[in-house]
N, C-alpha and C positions, 0 to 999 in steps of 0.2 A: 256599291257595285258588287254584282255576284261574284265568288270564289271559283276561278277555272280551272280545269287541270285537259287540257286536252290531246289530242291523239301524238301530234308532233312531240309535244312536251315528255309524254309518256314514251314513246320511244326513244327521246333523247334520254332519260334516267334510265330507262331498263331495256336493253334489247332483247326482244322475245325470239323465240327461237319456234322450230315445229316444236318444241313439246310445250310452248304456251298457247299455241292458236292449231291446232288440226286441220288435214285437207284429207278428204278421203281420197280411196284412188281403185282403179280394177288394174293391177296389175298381169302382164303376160310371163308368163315363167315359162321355160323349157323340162323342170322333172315334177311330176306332180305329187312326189313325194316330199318335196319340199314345203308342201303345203302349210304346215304347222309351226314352223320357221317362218312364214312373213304374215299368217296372221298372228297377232299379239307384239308386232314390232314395227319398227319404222323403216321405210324404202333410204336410198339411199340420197335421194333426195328430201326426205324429211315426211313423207304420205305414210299415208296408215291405211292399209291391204282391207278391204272389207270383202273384194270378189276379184279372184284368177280365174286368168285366163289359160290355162292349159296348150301347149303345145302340142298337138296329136302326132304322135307314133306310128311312122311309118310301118315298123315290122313287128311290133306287138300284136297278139291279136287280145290282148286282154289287159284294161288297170287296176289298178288296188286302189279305190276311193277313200283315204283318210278321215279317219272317225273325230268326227266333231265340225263336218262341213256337209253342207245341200249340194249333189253333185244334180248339173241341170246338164238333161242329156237327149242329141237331138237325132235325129235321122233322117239324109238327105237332104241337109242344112234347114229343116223344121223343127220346132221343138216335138217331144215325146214324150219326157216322164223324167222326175225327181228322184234321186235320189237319197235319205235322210239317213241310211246307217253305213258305215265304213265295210267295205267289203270291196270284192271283185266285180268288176263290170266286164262285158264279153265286148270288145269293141270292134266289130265287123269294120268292111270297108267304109258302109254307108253309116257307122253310129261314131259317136264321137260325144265327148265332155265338153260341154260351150264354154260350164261358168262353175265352179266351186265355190260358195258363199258362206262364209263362213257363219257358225250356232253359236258364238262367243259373244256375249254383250261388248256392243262398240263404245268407246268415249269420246265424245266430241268435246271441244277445247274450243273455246274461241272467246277475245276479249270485245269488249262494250264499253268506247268510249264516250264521255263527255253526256253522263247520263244526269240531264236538271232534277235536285231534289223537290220536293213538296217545300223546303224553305231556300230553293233556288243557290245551291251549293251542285255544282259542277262534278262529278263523280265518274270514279273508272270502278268497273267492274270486269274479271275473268269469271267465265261459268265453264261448269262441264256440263255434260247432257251425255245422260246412259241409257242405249236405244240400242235393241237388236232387231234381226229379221223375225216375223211370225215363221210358226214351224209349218205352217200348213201350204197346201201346194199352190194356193191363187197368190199368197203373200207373196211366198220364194219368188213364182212368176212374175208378177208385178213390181219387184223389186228388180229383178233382171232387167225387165222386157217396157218398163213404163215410164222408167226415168231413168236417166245417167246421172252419172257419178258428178258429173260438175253440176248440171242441176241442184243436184240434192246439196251439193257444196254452198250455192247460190240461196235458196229457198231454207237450205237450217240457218244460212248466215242471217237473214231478213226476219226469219220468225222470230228465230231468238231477240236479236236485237230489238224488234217492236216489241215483245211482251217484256222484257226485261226494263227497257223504257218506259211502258204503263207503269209494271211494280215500281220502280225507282218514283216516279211524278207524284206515287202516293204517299211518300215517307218524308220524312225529312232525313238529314242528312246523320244524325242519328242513332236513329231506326234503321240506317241504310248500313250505319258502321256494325252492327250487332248481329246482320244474316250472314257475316261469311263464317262459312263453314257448315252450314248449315240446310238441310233439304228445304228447297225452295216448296211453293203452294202448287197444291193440286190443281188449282186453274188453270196455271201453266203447262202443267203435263197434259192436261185434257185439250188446252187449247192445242199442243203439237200432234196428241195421239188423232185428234181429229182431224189435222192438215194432212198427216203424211202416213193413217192409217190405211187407207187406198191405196196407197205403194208399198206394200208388204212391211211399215216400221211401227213397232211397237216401242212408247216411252217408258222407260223403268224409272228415271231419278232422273232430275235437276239440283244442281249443286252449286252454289256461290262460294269459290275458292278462294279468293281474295279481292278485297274490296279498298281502294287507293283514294281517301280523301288529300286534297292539298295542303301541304306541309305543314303550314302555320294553322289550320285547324284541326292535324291530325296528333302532333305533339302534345297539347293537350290533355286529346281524348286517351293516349300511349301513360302520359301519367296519372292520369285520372283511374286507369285500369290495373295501373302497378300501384297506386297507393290502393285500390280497392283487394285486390290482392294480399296485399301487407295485413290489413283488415281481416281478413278471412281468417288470415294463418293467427292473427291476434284472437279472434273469435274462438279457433278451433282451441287454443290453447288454452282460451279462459272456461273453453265448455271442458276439457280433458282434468283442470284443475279444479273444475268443480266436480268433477266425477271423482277426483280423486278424497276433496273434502267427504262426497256423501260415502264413497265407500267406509273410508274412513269413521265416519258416526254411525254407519249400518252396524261397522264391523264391531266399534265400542256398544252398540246396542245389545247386541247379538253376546258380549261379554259379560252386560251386566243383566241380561237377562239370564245366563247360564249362574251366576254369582247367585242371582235372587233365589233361581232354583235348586240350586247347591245349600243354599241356607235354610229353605223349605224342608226339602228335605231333613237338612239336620236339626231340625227346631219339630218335624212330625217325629223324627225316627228319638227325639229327647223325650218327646211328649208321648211318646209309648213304650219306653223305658220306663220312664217315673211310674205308668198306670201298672206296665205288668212289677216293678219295684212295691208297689203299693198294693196290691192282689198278692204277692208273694207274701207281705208282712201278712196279710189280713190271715192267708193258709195259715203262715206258722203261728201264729196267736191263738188261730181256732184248736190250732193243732197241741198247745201245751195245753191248753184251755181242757179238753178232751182229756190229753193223759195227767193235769192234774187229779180233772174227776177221775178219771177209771182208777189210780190211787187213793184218793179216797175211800171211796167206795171198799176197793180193796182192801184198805187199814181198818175200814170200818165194819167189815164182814168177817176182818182174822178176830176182831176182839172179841163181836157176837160167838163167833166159834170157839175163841178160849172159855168165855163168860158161861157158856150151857155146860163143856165140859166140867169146870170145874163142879159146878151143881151136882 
């Protein structure tokens, strides 16, 4: 009998919160400078701000559109024209700010229960999905004007979960324990960039944040991973200790090759001592050799010299 872990179960062990499962939202605000305060946080119902709704001002005749949002801006409740850089807008009686949409990459959060592995182990997975609005003006508008907010809540909920479901039917259970954390396939982003490319969303990343096999075969897989760990650090230490051997024998190499050439040396600089010791004897031999004869010679040219005198 397959291993279950399903949705009830799953919220009996962990109760999620909005920060495990996302709901977008367009919220209405009254200062529109608040803008930048609700996007990148949560309402206070638990939603997450992707497009305000601006309260118009009676007695202004002008806003300051915050830089880092699409101001969509209408005239005589028709649309008109976008705006994409922070600055002043003139806002007559008949113009006004519909929609503020925020330039910020969104993340969607949502959990995938009770997903059948390829060897029919029962699997929960959390994804994020990071998707922002295209910067060009059909996107913005059809993000505005083509879908709503709970749609889009509805149709990311359904995508996700059916493509998450194929990837999952392919693996075993695994292969399933080993993708969290890690950027999920480009098939998946292509399949969503092509669902909800037409309403102004572009996919940036797919992410599998955590991944919830059942207990009794997750325990296991938890020591199987700590002892592979233990492993590692045993590895790293026996490769550190053999670096340290070969330094070690480099370093004695490197000693007695400086010894061998220190002997070299003094065994050439011996052997050129002895040759000029030996050239030196040979001079000075030449050299009595010489002042014997020139003696000679000498003793033998005073006698001639005595020998004719006396004559």
């Amino acid at each position: 009998m397959p291993h279950s872990l399903f949705y009830g179960e799953y919220r009996e062990n962990r109760q999620y919160s909005y920060k495990d499962r996302s709901n977008l939202a367009a919220i209405r605000v009254t200062d529109i400078d608040d803008s930048l305060e609700w996007f990148g946080n949560y309402s206070e119902r638990g939603e997450t701000p992707i497009i305000l709704i601006p309260k118009r001002s009676s007695c202004a005749p002008y806003v300051y559109v915050p830089e880092g949002t699409y101001a969509v801006i209408t005239k005589h409740g028709k649309f008109d024209s976008i705006q994409r850089e922070g600055g002043l807008v003139i806002c007559l009686p008949w113009t006004q700010i519909q929609f503020l949409v925020t330039q910020q990459n969104i993340t969607y959060k949502f959990p995938v229960r009770a997903c059948p592995t390829y060897d029919n182990i029962f699997v929960a997975l959390d994804i994020a999905v990071v998707f922002r609005c295209k910067p060009d003006d059909d996107s913005i508008f059809n993000f505005c004007y083509r879908i709503s907010i709970n749609q889009l809540n509805e149709q990311l909920e359904a995508a996700i979960t059916e493509r998450v479901r194929v990837l999952i039917r392919g693996k075993t259970h695994l292969e399933v324990y080993q993708i969290k954390g890690k950027t999920n396939t480009q098939e998946m982003k292509d399949f969503l960039n092509g669902m909800f490319g037409s309403k102004g969303l572009e996919f940036m990343d797919i992410i599998v944040t955590e991944v919830l096999l059942p207990e009794e075969i997750k325990q296991p897989l938890d020591m199987k991973a700590q002892f592979g760990s233990l492993n590692d650090m045993e590895r790293e230490k026996y490769n550190f200790d053999m670096r340290i051997i070969d330094d070690d024998e480099e370093l004695e190499l490197l000693r007695q090759r400086r010894y061998e050439q220190r002997d070299s040396i003094n065994e050439d600089f011996s052997k050129q001592i002895t040759l000029e010791t030996r050239e030196l004897e040979v001079i000075r031999a030449n050299a009595k050799k010489s002042v014997a004869e020139i003696n000679a010679t000498a003793i033998a040219d005073q006698a001639q010299i005595t020998a004719d005198s006396e004559l």
